[in-house]
Each structure stands twice: as C-alpha cells, then as structure tokens.
C-alpha positions, 0 to 999 in steps of 0.5 A, spaced: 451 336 846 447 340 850 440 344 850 440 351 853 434 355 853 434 362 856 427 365 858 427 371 859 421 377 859 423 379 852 425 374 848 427 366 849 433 364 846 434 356 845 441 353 842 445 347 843 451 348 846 457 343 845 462 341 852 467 347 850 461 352 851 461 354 843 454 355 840 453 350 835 446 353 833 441 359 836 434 360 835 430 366 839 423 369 839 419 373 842 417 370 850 410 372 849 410 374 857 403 376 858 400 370 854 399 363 856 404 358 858 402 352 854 405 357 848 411 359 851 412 351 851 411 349 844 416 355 842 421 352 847 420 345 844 420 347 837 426 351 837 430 346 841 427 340 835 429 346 830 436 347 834 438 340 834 436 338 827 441 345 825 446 342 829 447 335 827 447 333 835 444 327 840 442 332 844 444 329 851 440 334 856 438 340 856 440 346 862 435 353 862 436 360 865 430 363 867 429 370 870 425 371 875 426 366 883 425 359 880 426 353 884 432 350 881 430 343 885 422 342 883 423 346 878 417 350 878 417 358 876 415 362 882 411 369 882 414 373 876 409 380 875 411 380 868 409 372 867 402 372 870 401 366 868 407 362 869 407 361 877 407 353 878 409 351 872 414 347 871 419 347 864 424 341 867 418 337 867 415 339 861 421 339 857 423 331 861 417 328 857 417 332 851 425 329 849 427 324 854 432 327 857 435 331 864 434 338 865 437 343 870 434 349 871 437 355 875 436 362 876 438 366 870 444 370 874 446 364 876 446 361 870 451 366 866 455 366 873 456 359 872 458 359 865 463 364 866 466 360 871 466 354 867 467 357 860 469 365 861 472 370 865 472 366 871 474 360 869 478 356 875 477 360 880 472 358 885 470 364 888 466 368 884 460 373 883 457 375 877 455 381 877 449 384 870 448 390 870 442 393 865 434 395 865 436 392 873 442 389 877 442 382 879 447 377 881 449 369 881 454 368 887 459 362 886 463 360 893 466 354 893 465 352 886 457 352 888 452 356 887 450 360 894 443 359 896 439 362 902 433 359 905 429 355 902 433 356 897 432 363 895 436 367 890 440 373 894 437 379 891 443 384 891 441 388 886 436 390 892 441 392 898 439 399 900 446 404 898 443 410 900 437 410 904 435 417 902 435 416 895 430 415 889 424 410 890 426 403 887 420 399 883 421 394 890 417 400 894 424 401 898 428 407 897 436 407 895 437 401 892 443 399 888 439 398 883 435 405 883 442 408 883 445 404 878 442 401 873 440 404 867 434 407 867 437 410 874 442 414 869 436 417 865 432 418 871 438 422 874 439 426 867 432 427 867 431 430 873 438 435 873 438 438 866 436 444 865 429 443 860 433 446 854 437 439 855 438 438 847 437 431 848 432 430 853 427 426 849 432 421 846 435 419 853 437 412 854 442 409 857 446 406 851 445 414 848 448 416 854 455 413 854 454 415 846 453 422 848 458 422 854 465 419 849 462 424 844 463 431 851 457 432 853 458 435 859 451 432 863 451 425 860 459 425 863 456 426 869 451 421 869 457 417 867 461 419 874 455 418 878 454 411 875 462 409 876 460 413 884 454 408 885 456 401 882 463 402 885 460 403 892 456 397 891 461 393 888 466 395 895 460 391 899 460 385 895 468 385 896 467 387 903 462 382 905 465 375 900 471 378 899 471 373 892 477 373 887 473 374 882 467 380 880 465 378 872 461 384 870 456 383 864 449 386 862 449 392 857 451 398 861 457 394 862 458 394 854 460 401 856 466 399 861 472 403 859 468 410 860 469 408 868 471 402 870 477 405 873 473 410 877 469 404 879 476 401 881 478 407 885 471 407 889 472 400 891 480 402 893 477 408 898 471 403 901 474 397 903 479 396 908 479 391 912 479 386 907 485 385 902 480 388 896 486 388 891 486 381 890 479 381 888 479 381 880 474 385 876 473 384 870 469 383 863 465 378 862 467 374 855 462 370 853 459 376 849 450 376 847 450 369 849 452 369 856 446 368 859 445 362 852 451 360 855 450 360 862 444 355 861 447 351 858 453 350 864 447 349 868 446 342 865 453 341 866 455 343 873 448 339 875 449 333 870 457 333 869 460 331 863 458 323 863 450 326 864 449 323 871 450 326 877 457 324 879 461 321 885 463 325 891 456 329 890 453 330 898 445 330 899 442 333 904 441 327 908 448 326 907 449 320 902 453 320 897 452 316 890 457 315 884 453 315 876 452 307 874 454 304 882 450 301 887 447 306 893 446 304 900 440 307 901 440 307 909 435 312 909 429 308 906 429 302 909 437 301 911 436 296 904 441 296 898 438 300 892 440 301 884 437 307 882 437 309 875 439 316 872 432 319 872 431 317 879 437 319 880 436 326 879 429 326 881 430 325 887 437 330 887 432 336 885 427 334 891 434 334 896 433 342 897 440 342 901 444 338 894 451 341 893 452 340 887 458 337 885 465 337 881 468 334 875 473 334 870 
C-alpha cells in the first residue's frame, strides 16, 4: 500500500491508501504553517509511522499534494506566503531518507485531479480538468492522461484569469479574477456590500451560511447564490472553450452545495460557447468525498511509480530515452555506453528530467 500525505495551510493529512483508492487508515494535525520546517516534518513522519502500524501494511511508497507551486521533479516547495519558512525545502527527499522508499510529489490541484482521474468522477477519460471551488479557486488539468505543465514546469493558475476587468480587487493585486468573482469569500464580500445594514444576518455570514440560508428563501443570499452560478459558469465556459476536455470535476466546499446551481451554471456555459462542441463536455461532482485531495496524493505516487513501483515501460524523458522497470537502458547520452540503473536512480534521475511525461499503466 501506499502513503499519501496532504499539506495543506491549515491542517496535513497523512494516511495509507491501498491500489483501489480506499483509505485504510487516516491521521491529520494541524500544519503549524507559521513554524518551522523541521516540525512539520517529525508530524508527517510520525503520523505516516502511526498509519502504517494502524493499517497492518508494507509501505511501498509515498505520493504528497501540497499547496502552494512545488516542483513536482526536485521536489522542493516553492514561495508560499503562508509557509515563510518552507521555501527550498524538500519532503521528497526528506521522507525518501527517513523510510526508504519512492516519493512523488505534485501540486495539490493536480493531485485531487489525478485522483479523480484514476479512481473518481474522471475515471477512463483522458481529458480532464479539475476544477476546487472554496476559500479560492485552483485547478489540475489532465490532457492526454498527463499532467499539464507550463514553462519550467509551472502549475496554470486558473483561478487568476481575469473575468471582469472591472471587477473587485483580488489578493493577487489585479482586479476580476475568477477567484475574486466566485470563490467563497467573494459571495460574502458581494452580500456585504449590497444589503441594506439591517440585513438580519450580516454578522454571521459565510458562504456554507449562505447556501443555508438561501434553501431556507432568503432573498439576498439567493441572489448571491445566482451571481455564483453567473461567475463560476463564465469561467467554466473559458476552460471548456479553450481545452474543450471531456470531463469538468468539480470539488472543494462551495461545490458541496451544487444542487442550488449547478443547472445555472450549466445554462451559462451553454449561451458562452459556440465554436466548441461544449455539450459533450461532462460536468460533474467529484466522488471522492473529504479525501479527495488524501486520495489524490496517493495517486500521485501511483501515476508517478506505477503499480509495480518502478517507473514503467514506454515512459518518455526529455532527452527521449525510454527505460522499462528492472531492464538494461542504453544510455547513449552519457557516454554511449550500456547501464543498469537501480530503482532509486531511476526515479532520480526522472525528477531531474523537467520535460518527463509520465507514463501509463494497467
């Protein structure tokens, strides 16, 4: 089985995740985000020990979604605001030396996108886009069954396209983001700037409040429920227009609300595209529930590793050799002599290739 570890700015989740994406085991604390490095890392460790014990399991490998841009080849975490501390360091080799073992890190967007793909609402379809919707907006886009990747292997940050240039400012420092348009925080900023100062319910505003009060008629918070629908479908409708993929998984907690308005969001995306057969693009739910992003760390590990744990046949480098898990490699590259690279060596040097397209497997 496999370790996942999920970090997040509020709380890291770590569990062990058998070949079926089923959770066997799950501990969680507080990231600590603030504090040092070297602290986060003995909670990761002892929880993942604490894991393995509970789920009875060989650990194999581990997969970890972070947030924040990481680099999914070296491994190190790049500049977060909320993690001072963190920037450089490295959990893939950090946790490689303390258990032995391969570790795969990705973005965490990507990685709930890469477990939805494998084991959720995306499962068999090799063009998807995963789409979480909370305290932002962020996205892992899968075409071809990989991961996309921009230059120098940067994560698309899609949640800071600009929708309306006009609109309110976004913690970016640009104006009309989708995420300063849809994202939770925007329903209650747009409710607290739009009701009359006797609104009833202006001190205890959230967005789950919201969608509470909206099922229950409120006339503002329904409204603030349609403007969501109007902003989220608009920059849905983009993504579709511009990947035209055949899937949308749609996760995080504003989506936990979904039945309020995703037929609107459905009908915005219908009247905003038409030169691209949008009708064939799913929208959907994510189905993997809480652990989504858990789950998604965990898939990491697999997509990277494959089943077996090795890096599998047909996968392509950058320099275009190809290598096949426990076989002799030509590597003319290096010398034009024959070598026989051993697992660890293997992967190391994959993370080191930053144009790896990861591979496929059964």
């Amino acid at each position: 089985m496999v370790g996942a570890v999920d970090i997040g700015g509020t709380k890291t989740a770590v569990g062990i995740v058998d070949p079926e994406g089923k959770v066997v085991s799950r501990f969680e604390s507080a990231t600590q985000a603030d504090g040092p490095y070297e602290s986060a890392l003995d909670r990761m460790v002892a929880m993942l020990r604490a894991a393995v014990a509970s789920a009875g399991a060989k650990l194999r490998g581990i997969g970890i979604g972070s947030t924040g841009p990481v680099n999914p080849f070296t491994g190190e975490i790049g500049d977060v605001n909320f993690f001072p501390h963190w920037r450089g360091q490295n959990p893939v080799k950090d946790l490689e030396k303390k258990f032995g073992v391969s570790v795969a890190m990705e973005n965490d967007a990507d990685a709930a996108a890469l477990g939805e793909a494998g084991w959720g609402s995306g499962k068999n379809k090799s063009r998807l886009i995963y789409v979480t919707v909370g305290t932002g907006i962020g996205a892992g886009i899968i075409l071809d069954g990989h991961v996309y990747r921009g230059v120098d292997q940067s994560h698309p940050e899609i949640g800071h396209h600009v929708i309306d240039a006009s609109g309110p400012l976004c913690s970016c420092g640009f104006r009309g983001c989708w995420e300063s348009l849809a994202a939770g925080p925007a329903m209650v900023s747009w409710l607290e700037s739009n009701t009359p100062l006797n609104y009833p319910h202006r001190a205890e505003l959230t967005a789950k409040r919201i969608f509470e009060l909206a099922r229950d008629g409120d006339d503002w918070a329904q409204r603030a429920v349609e403007r969501e629908a109007h902003y989220l479908g608009l920059g849905l409708a983009n993504l579709v227009t511009m990947f035209v993929p055949d899937v949308i998984v749609l996760g995080g907690s504003v989506m936990k609300s979904a039945s309020l308005f995703l037929d609107d969001i459905r009908k915005v995306i219908a009247a905003s595209c038409r030169f691209v057969p949008y009708a064939k693009t799913e929208l959907v739910l994510a189905s993997l529930g809480e652990d989504t992003n858990l789950i998604g760390a965990a898939r990491v590990w697999y997509h990277r590793f494959g089943s077996a744990g090795g890096y599998r046949a047909s996968c392509v480098f950058g320099n275009r050799r190809r290598i096949s898990s426990g076989h002799s490699r030509s590597t003319p590259g290096a010398g034009g002599h024959a070598g026989q690279l051993g697992r660890a060596e293997e992967a190391a040097w994959a993370r080191r290739s930053m144009l790896f397209i990861p591979c496929t497997w059964n």
